[in-house]
C-alpha positions in Angstrom: 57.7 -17.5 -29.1 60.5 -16.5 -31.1 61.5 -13.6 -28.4 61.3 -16.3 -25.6 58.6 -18.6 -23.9 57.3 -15.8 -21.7 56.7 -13.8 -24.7 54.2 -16.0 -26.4 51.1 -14.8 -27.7 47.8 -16.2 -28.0 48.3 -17.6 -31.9 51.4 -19.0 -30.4 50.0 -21.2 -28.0 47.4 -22.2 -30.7 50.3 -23.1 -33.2 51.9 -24.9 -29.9 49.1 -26.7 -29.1 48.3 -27.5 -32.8 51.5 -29.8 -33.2 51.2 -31.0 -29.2 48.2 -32.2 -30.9 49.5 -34.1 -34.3 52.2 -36.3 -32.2 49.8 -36.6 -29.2 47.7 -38.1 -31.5 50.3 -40.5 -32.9 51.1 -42.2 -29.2 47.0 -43.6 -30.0 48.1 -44.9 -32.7 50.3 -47.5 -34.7 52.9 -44.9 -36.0 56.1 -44.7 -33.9 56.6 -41.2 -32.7 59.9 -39.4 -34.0 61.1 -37.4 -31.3 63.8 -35.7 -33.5 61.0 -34.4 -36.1 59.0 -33.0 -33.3 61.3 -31.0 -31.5 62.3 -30.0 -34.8 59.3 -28.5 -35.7 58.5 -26.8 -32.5 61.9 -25.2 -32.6 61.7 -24.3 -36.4 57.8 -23.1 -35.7 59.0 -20.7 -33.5 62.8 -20.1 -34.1 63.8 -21.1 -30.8 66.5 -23.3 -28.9 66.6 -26.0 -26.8 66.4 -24.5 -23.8 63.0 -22.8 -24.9 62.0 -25.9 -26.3 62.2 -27.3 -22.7 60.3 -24.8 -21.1 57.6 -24.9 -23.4 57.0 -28.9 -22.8 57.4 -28.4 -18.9 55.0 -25.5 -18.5 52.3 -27.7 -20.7 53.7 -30.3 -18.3 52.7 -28.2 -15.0 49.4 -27.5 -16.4 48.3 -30.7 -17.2 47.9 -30.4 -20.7 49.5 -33.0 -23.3 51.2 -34.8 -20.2 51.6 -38.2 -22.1 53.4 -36.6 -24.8 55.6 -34.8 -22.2 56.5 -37.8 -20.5 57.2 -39.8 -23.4 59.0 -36.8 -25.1 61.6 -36.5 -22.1 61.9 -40.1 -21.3 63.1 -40.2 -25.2 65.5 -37.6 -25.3 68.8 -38.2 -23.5 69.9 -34.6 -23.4 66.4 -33.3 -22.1 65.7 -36.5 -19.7 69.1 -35.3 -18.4 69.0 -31.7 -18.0 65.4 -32.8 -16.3 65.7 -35.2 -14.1 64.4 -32.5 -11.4 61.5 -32.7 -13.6 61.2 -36.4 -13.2 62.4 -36.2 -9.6 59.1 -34.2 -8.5 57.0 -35.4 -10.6 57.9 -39.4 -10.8 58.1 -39.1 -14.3 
């Protein structure tokens, strides 16, 4: 993912999906999600910025994969829920 989300290769997804997987499984549970520490590892997992950051959650967003974690993820962050409140315009996020 490191060259850009559209450049993402199969292990990349699997790494994704991997830690979509450990804080996804946190929201079942009684440890409070840190927001901070998991855009921190996506971003450090594959050396990319926010704006790839945000692409990656809304295109497992759009394909209906990890959606509660999405949700809760941009409701958290201020500087993602505002750059996409399109995102929670069209979806009723």
């Amino acid at each position: 993912m490191s060259k850009g989300y559209k450049d993402r290769t199969a292990e990349d997804l699997e790494d994704a999906n991997i830690i979509f997987g450990k804080y996804n499984s946190l929201l079942d549970s009684d440890i409070e999600v840190s927001w901070y520490q998991f855009e921190q590892e996506i971003r450090a997992k594959f050396n990319i910025g926010y704006q790839t950051m945000r692409n990656i959650v809304l295109e497992f967003y759009r394909d209906n994969q990890w959606t509660e974690l999405c949700i809760k993820y941009t409701q958290a962050s201020k500087r993602v829920r505002g750059s996409m409140y399109w995102m929670e315009k069209q979806w009723n996020i």
